[in-house]
C-alpha positions as CSV (number, residue, x, y, z in Angstrom):
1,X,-49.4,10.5,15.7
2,X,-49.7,14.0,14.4
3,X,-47.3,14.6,11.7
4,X,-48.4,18.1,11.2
5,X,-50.4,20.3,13.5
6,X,-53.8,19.0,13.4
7,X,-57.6,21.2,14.4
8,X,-59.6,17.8,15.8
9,X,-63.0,18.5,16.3
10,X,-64.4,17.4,19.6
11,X,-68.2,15.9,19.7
12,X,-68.9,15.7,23.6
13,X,-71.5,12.9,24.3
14,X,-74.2,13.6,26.9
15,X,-77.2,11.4,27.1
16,X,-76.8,10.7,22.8
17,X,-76.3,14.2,22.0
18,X,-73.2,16.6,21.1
19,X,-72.4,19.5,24.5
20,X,-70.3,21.3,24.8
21,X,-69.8,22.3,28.4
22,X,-68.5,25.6,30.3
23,X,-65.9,25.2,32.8
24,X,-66.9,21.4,32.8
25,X,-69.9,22.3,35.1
26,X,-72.7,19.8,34.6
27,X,-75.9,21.8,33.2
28,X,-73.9,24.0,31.4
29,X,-73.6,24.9,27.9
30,X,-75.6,24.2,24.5
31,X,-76.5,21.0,23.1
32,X,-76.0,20.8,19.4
33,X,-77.6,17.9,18.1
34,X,-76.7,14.0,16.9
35,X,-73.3,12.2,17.0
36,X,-73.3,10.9,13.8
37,X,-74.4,14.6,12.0
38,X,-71.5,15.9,13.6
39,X,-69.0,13.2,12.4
40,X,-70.5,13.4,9.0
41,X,-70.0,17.3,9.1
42,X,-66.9,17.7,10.5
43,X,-65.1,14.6,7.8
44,X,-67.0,16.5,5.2
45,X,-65.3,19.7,6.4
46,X,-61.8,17.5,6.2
47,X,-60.9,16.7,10.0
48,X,-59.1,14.0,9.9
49,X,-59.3,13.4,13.9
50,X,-62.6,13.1,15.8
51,X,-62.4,13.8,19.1
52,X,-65.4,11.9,21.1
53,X,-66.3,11.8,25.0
54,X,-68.7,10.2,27.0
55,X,-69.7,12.8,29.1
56,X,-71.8,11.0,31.2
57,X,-69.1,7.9,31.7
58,X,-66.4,10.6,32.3
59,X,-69.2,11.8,35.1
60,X,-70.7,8.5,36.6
61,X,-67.3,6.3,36.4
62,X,-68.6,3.8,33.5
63,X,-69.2,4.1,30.1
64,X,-72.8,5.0,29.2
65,X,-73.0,6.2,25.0
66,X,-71.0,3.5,24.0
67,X,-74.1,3.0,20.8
68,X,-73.5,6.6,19.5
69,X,-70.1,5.9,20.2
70,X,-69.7,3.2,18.3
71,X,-72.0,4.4,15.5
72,X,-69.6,7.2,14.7
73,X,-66.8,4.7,14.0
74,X,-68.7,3.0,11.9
75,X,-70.0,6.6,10.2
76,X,-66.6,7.5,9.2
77,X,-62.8,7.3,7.8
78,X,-61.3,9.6,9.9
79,X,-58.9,8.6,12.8
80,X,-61.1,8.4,16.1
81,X,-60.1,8.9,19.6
82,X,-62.3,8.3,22.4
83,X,-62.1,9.4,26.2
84,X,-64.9,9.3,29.3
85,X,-65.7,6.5,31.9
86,X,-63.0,3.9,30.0
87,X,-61.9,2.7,33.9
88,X,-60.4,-1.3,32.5
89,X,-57.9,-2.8,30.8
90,X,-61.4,-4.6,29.0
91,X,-62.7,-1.5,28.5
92,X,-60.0,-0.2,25.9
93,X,-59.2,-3.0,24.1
94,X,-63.4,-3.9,23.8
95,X,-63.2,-0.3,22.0
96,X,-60.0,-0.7,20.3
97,X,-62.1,-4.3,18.9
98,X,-64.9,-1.7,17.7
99,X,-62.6,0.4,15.7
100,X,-61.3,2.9,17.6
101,X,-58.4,4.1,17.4
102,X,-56.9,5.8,20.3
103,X,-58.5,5.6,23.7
104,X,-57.9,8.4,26.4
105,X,-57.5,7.9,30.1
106,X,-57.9,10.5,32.8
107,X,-58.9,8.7,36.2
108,X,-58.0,5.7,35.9
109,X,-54.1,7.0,34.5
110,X,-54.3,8.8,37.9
111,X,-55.9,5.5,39.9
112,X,-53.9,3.3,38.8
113,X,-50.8,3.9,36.4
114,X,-49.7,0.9,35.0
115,X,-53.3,0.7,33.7
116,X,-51.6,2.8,31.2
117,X,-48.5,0.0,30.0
118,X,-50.8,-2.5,30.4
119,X,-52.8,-1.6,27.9
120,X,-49.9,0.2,25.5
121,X,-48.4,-3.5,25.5
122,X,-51.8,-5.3,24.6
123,X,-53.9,-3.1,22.8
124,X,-53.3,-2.3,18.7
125,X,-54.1,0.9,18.8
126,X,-52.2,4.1,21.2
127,X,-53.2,5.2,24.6
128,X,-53.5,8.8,25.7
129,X,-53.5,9.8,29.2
130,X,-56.2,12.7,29.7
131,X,-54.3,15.5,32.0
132,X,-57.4,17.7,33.1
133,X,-55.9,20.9,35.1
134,X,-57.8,23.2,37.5
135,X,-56.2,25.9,39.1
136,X,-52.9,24.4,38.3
137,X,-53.8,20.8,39.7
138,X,-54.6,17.5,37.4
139,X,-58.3,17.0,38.3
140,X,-60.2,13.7,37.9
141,X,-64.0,12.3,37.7
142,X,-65.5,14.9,35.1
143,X,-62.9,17.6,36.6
144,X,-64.5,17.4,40.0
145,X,-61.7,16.3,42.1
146,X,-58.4,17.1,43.0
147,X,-55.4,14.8,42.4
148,X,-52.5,17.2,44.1
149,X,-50.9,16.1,40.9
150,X,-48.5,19.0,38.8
151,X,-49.2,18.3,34.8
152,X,-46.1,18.9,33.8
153,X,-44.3,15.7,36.2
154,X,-47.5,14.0,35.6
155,X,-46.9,13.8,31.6
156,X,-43.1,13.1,32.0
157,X,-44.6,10.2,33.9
158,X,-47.0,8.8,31.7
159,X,-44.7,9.0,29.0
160,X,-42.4,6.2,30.4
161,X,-45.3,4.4,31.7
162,X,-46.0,4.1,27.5
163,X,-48.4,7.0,26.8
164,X,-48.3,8.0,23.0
165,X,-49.4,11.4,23.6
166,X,-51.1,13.9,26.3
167,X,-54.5,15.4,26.0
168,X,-53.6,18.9,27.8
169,X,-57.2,20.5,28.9
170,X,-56.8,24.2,31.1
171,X,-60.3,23.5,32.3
172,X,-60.5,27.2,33.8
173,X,-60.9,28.2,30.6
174,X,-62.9,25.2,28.8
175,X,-66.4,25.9,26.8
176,X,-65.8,30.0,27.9
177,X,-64.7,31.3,24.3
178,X,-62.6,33.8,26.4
179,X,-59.1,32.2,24.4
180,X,-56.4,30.4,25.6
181,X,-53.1,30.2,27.9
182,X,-49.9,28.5,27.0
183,X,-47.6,28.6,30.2
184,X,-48.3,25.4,31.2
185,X,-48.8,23.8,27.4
186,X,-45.4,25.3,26.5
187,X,-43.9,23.9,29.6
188,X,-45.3,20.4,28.8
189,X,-44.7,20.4,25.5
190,X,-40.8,20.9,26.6
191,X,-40.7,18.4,29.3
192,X,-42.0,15.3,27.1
193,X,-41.0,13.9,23.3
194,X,-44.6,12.6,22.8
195,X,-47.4,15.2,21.1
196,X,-49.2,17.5,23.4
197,X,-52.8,17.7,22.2
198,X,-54.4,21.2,23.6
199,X,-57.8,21.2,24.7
200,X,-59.6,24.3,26.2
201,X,-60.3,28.4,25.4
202,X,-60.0,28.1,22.1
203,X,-62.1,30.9,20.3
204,X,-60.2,32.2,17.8
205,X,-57.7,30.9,14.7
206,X,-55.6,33.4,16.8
207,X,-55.4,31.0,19.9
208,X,-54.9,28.4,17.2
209,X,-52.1,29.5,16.1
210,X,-50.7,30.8,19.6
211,X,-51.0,26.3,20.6
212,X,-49.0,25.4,17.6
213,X,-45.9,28.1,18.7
214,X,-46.4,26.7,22.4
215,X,-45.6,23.7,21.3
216,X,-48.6,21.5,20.4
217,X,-49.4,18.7,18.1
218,X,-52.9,19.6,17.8
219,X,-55.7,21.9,19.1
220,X,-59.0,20.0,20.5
221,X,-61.8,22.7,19.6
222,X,-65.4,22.1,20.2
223,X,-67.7,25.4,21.0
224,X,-65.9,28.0,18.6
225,X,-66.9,25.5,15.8
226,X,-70.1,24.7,16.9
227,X,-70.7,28.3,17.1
228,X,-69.2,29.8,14.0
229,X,-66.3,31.5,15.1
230,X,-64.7,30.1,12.5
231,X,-64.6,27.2,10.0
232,X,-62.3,24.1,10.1
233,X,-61.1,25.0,6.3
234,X,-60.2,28.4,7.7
235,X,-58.6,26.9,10.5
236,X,-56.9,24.1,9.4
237,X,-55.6,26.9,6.5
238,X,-54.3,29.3,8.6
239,X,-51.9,26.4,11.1
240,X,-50.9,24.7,7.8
C-alpha cells in the first residue's frame, strides 16, 4: 500500500467544504474552501494519496457529500481513500464503482466486524478500518462514543478479519497543532504486519519524522498544511 513513507493530505468534508476540526468537536476549526481546489492543489504539490471524509456522514451515520466526493475522483490521478458514514457492504463497493480506491471503516468495523471480510473478499479495491482513540479508548460516531475497545488488540483484530491497513487517529491531539505522541503508534505498528497510517497533532516536519521512526506507513496531515507550517515538497523531502 505504502511502499515508502507517504505525507497524504487530508480534505475533511463538511457541508461541501474542506475543515479541519479541533479535537473532533463539531463547530470547531477553520473552513478552507472547495473539495476539488484542494485536490487540484495538493496533486499539483505531488501527493500521491488524498485523504477525504465525510464529516457530516461520519457525524449523522450516512453518507451526505458523496457529489464533492465523487467529483474529487473524477478531478484527479492520485490514489484516493475515503472514510465517514460508509455503514454497508453497498456502501463500499457503490464507491469502490465510482473510483475510489480504498474505503475506511470506523463504526461499523466496531458494529459489526465481519463487515470488514465481507467487503475485503468482494470489493476490488482495500479496506481500512478507522481506529479513532480518546483517552486511550477506540471511539466511534464522529469520536463521540466509547467502544471500551484497546487499539492496539483492536488492529491485531482487524487485520485477520482482512484489513489492509489501520488509520491510527490520537484524537486528543487532532486539529490542535500542539505535535504528536507515538506510544500507542509505535505499539501498533509492532503488534500488526499491515501499514499504520498516523493521523492527528501533526504540526511540524519534526513530528513527521518522529511517525515514520514509530513505525508508520504514512502521516495523515490536514491543518499544518492548510496553515503553512510547512509545504508538502518540504515534507515529503525531509521523510524521503
Amino acid at each position: 500500500m505504502f511502499p515508502a513513507f507517504e505525507v497524504v493530505p487530508a480534505i475533511d468534508v463538511q457541508d461541501g467544504q474542506v475543515v479541519q476540526l479541533v479535537g473532533g468537536e463539531r463547530g470547531t476549526g477553520r473552513t478552507y474552501g472547495d473539495p476539488i481546489d484542494a485536490a487540484e492543489q495538493w496533486t499539483a504539490a505531488g501527493a500521491e494519496t488524498l485523504h477525504l471524509v465525510d464529516l457530516d456522514g461520519a457525524f449523522e451515520g450516512e453518507r451526505a457529500n458523496a457529489d464533492a466526493i465523487e467529483r474529487v475522483v473524477d478531478a484527479t490521478d492520485a490514489t484516493v481513500q475515503v472514510g465517514g458514514g460508509i455503514r454497508t457492504v453497498a456502501d463500499a463497493l457503490g464507491l469502490f464503482d465510482a473510483g475510489v480506491d480504498r474505503v475506511i471503516l470506523g463504526t461499523a468495523a466496531v458494529e459489526e466486524p465481519s463487515i470488514v471480510e465481507r467487503i475485503a473478499d468482494r470489493g476490488s479495491g482495500q479496506v481500512i478500518v478507522s481506529l479513532d482513540a480518546k483517552d486511550g479508548e477506540v471511539v466511534v460516531e464522529g469520536w463521540t462514543e466509547g467502544t471500551g475497545m484497546d487499539p492496539v488488540e483492536a488492529a491485531d483484530r482487524y487485520e485477520t478479519l482482512g484489513a489492509a491497513g489501520i488509520l491510527f487517529t490520537d484524537v486528543d491531539v487532532e486539529g490542535q497543532l500542539e505535535g504528536v505522541r507515538t506510544t500507542a503508534l509505535a505499539a501498533m505498528a509492532d503488534a500488526v504486519d499491515i501499514p499504520v497510517i498516523a493521523s492527528g497533532g501533526v504540526a511540524s516536519i519534526s513530528d513527521l519524522r518522529a511517525l515514520k521512526a514509530a513505525g508508520a506507513a504514512a502521516a495523515v496531515v490536514g491543518t499544518a498544511l492548510y496553515e503553512g507550517r510547512f509545504t508538502l515538497a518540504d515534507a515529503t523531502a525531509a521523510v524521503s
